[in-house]
N, C-alpha and C positions, 0 to 999 in steps of 0.2 A: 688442502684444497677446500676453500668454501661451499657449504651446500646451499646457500643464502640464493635462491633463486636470480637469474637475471631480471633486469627489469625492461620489463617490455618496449619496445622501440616506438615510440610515437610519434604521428605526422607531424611534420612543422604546419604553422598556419599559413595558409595560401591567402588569406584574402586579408581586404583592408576594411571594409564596409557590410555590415550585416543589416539587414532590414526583411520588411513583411511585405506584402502584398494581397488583396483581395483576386481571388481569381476563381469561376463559377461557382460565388456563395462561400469558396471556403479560404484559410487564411494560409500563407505559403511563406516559407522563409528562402530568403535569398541572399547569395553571398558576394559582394561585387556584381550585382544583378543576375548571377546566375542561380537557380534553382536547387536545395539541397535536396539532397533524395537521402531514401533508407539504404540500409545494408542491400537488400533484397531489390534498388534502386528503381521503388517506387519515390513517386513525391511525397516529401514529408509537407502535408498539407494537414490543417486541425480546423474543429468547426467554431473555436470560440477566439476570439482575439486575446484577450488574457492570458492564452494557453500560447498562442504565436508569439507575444511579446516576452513571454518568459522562458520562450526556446531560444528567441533572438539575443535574448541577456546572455545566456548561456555561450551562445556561439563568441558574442563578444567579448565575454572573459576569456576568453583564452588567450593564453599570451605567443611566446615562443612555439609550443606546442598545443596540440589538443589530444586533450585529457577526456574519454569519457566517464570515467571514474568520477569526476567534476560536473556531469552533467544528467542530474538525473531526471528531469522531464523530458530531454529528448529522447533521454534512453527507455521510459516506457510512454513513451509517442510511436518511437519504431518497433516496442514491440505489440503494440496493439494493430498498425496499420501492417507489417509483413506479417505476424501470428496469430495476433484473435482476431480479427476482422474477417479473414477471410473464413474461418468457421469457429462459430461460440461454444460449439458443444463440448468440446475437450475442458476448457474454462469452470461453465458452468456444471459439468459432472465432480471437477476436483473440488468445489466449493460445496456439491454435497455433502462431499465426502469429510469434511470440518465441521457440516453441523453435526456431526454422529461423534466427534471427540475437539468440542470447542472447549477453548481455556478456563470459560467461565461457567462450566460445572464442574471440574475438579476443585475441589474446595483442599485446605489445608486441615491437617484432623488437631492441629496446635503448632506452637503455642497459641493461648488465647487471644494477643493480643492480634496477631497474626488474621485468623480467622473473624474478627471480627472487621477488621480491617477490608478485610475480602469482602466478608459483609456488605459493608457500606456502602462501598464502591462500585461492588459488582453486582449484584440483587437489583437497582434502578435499572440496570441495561437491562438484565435479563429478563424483571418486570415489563419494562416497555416494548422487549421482544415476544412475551406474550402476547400481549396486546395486539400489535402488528397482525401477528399470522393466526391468531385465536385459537392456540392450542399450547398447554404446560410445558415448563423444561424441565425435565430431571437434572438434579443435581446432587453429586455424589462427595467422598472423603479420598484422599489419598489418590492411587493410582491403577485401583479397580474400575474395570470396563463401568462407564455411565452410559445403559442403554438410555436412547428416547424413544419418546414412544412415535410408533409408528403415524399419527397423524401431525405430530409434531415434522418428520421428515416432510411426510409429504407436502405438510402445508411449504416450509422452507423450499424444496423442490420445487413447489410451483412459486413464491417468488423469484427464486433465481431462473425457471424460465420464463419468466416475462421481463428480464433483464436483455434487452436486445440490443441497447446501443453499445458499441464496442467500447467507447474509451470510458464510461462506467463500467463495464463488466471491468474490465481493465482494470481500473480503480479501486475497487471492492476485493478484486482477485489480491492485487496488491498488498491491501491495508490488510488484507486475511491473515497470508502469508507470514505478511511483518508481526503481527499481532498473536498469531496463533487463535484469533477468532471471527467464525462468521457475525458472533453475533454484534462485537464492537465493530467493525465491518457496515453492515445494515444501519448502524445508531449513527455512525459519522456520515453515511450516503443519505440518513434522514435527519442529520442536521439535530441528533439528537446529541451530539460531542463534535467537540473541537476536535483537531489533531493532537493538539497537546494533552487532553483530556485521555483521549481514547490509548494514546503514548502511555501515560501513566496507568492506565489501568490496565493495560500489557504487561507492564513492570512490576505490578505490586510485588512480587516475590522477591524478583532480583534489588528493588530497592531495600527491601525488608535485610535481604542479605549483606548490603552497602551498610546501611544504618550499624549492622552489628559487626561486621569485619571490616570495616572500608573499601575506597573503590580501588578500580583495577585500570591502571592508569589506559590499558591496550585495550580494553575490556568495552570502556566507557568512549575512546575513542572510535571503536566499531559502531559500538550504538547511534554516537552520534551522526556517523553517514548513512547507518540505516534510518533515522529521522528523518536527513534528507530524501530519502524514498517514500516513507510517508507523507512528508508535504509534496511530496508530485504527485502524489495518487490524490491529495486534498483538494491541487489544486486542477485535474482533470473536473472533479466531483461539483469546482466553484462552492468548498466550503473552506471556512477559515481554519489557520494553522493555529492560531492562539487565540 
C-alpha cells in the first residue's frame, strides 16, 4: 500500500468571466458578476487596483479546477481581511519577536569567503536599519544567543506599532517569515530592496551551499513557490519584484 498521500479534491471552475469592480472606494472581484468572498465569507475587496487586477489574473488562470496553491495573492488577501484585519496585535507581537533573532546578525564564523560575502551583502541593510530606528544592531558568530540591546527592541517595537494598515502589516509579516528577517522586511517596505534583492540576501547561505554541492532539484522547486509568496507580499507593499 502506498503512503504517498492522496491528493486533495479540488473544485471545478464554475464561472466563465472574471472582472473588478469599484464599489465604496474599494476594489471587488467578481465572478460572472457575482462577488467573491473569503473563506470566512467576507468580501474579498482590496484598496488598491493593481492588487484587484492581479487577484482577477489569478482567478482567470484557472482552468479545469482551482488551485489555490496557484494563487498566491489572493491567498494573503484572505488572510489579511478574515485574520489580521480584524486585530494587528498578534501580527505585530510575532514580528518583535524576529527582531530579537533576525537572520542578519548571525554572521558565519568561515569559511572566509563565506563571511565576507555575508559582509557585503548584509551590513548595507543593517546599516540602513540603524539609521531608520537610531539605535545599533548587535551582530554575532555562529549560533549563540545575539542579545540586542534593549533600545534597539524598543525603537523596532515602536515601528512595528505604527504599522496599522493591514495589508502592509500583512506584507512585512509575510516577507519576515519567508526571509527569516525583520530587518530585510523593513528595507523592501522602504524600498530600500527589490524582492529579488531581499530573495537573495535570504539565501546567501543556502546559495553558498548550491555553489559547493549543487542543487536540489525538490529543494529549489519549493523555493521557487515560496518566491511566489514574496512577490505577493511585494506586490501588496506596490514595490517591485526585480
Amino acid at each position: 500500500m502506498s503512503n504517498t498521500p492522496a491528493r486533495p479534491t479540488l473544485p471545478k471552475r464554475f464561472y466563465k468571466e472574471v472582472s473588478t469592480v469599484v464599489e465604496n472606494g474599494v476594489h471587488m472581484i467578481r465572478l460572472d458578476g457575482r462577488p467573491v468572498k473569503t473563506p470566512a465569507r467576507s468580501p474579498l475587496a482590496v484598496p488598491d487596483q493593481h492588487v484587484a487586477e492581479a487577484i482577477a489574473a489569478e482567478w482567470e488562470a484557472q482552468r479545469e479546477e482551482i488551485n489555490p496553491a496557484t494563487m498566491p495573492v489572493t491567498r494573503l488577501v484572505n488572510t489579511v481581511i478574515d485574520g489580521i484585519a480584524p486585530n494587528l496585535q498578534p501580527v505585530q507581537e510575532d514580528l518583535e519577536r524576529y527582531a530579537e533573532t533576525d537572520l542578519l546578525a548571525y554572521r558565519a564564523s568561515g569559511p572566509d569567503r563565506l563571511v565576507e560575502r555575508q559582509r557585503q551583502l548584509w551590513n548595507p541593510v543593517v546599516a540602513w536599519v540603524e539609521s531608520e530606528i537610531g539605535s545599533g544592531v548587535a551582530v554575532g558568530e555562529g549560533v549563540v544567543f545575539v542579545e540586542q540591546p534593549a533600545e534597539t527592541i524598543g525603537a523596532l517595537r515602536d515601528r512595528l506599532a505604527a504599522e496599522s494598515e493591514p495589508f502592509r502589516l500583512a506584507a512585512l509579516h509575510q516577507i519576515t517569515t519567508l526571509t527569516g528577517s525583520l530587518f530585510v522586511a523593513l528595507a523592501v517596505a522602504g524600498r530600500r530592496l527589490t524582492g529579488r534583492e531581499a530573495w537573495s540576501l535570504a539565501h546567501v547561505d543556502e546559495d553558498w551551499n548550491i555553489e559547493l554541492w549543487g542543487a536540489d532539484e525538490e529543494a529549489a522547486a519549493r523555493r521557487e513557490r515560496r518566491f511566489h509568496d514574496m512577490a505577493a507580499a511585494c506586490l501588496l507593499l506596490s514595490v517591485p519584484v526585480d
